[in-house]
Phi, psi and omega in degrees: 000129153265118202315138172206176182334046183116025162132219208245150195215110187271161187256189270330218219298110190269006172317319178269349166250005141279340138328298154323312213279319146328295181283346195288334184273352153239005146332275147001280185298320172278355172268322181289325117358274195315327209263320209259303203286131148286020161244327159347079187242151172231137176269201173256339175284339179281296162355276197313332179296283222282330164313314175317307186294323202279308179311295177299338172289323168303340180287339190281349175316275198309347172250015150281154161298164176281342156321302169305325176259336176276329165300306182295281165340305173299302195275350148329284239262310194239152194262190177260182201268067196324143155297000000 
């Protein structure tokens, strides 16, 4: 890994575990919806999107490198460090 701007940046494409970082947060934003707001409603075509989005995060997971997923992990568990 190499060092950047406010912590360690593991190397090459970081597009697919950003992407995962993506649908999970709206992932997320819709359950969370789905759990609190009582005005919320999902039809089944809203479904089949989120099944969809939940499938693809996992593939863009599973298509980082493991560097790329034990960094992303690592900073998920722990937070960084003020200099």
């Amino acid at each position: 890994m190499k060092p950047i701007s406010g912590g360690l940046c593991p190397a090459g494409d970081l597009a697919p575990i950003a992407e995962f970082a993506r649908l999970t947060l709206n992932l997320q934003y819709q359950r969370n919806l789905a759990d609190y707001d009582t005005m919320y409603s999902l039809d089944t075509a809203g479904a089949q999107v989120a099944v969809s989005d939940a499938q693809d995060a996992v593939e863009h997971f599973q298509g980082a490198s493991v560097e790329q997923r034990e960094a992303f992990l690592t900073l998920l568990l722990f937070r960084l460090r003020d200099r």
